[in-house]
N, C-alpha and C positions, 0 to 999 in steps of 0.2 A: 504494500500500500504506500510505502513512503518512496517507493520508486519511484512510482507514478507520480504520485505529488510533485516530485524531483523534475519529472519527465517534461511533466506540465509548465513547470514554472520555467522550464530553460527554455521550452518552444517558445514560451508568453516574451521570453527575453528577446529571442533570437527573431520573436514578428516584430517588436518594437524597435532592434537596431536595424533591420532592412528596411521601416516605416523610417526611421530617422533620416538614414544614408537615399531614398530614395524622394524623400524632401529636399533635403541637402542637394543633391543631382537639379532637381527642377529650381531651384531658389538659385543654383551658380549658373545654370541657363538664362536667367533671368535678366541677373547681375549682368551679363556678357549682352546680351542684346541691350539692356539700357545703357551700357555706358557705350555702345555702339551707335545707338541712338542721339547720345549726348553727344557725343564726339561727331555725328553729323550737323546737326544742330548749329554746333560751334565752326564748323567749315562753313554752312550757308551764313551764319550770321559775320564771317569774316572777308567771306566773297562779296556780301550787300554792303558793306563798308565800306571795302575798296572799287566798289565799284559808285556811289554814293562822293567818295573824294575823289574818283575821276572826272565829274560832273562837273566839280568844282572849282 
């Protein structure tokens, strides 16, 4: 009976670090496109500048 018990509680562990690690995966995806996003952002907003003081 305490085997089981045993058995139990290392599955319940080993669902919660694959639920962690596979959060962890989606949230560094995440990460990488927004700062890809940001880092486009910052090109358009550096091309409308120079382009803004060519006008002028």
């Amino acid at each position: 009976m305490l085997t089981l018990l045993f058995q139990i509680h290392f599955l319940m562990i080993l669902s919660s670090n694959w639920a962690y690690l596979k959060d962890a995966s989606k949230m560094q995806a995440y990460q990488d496109i927004k700062a890809k996003e940001e880092q486009e952002l910052q090109d358009i907003q550096s091309r409308s500048k120079e382009q803004l003081n060519s006008y002028t």
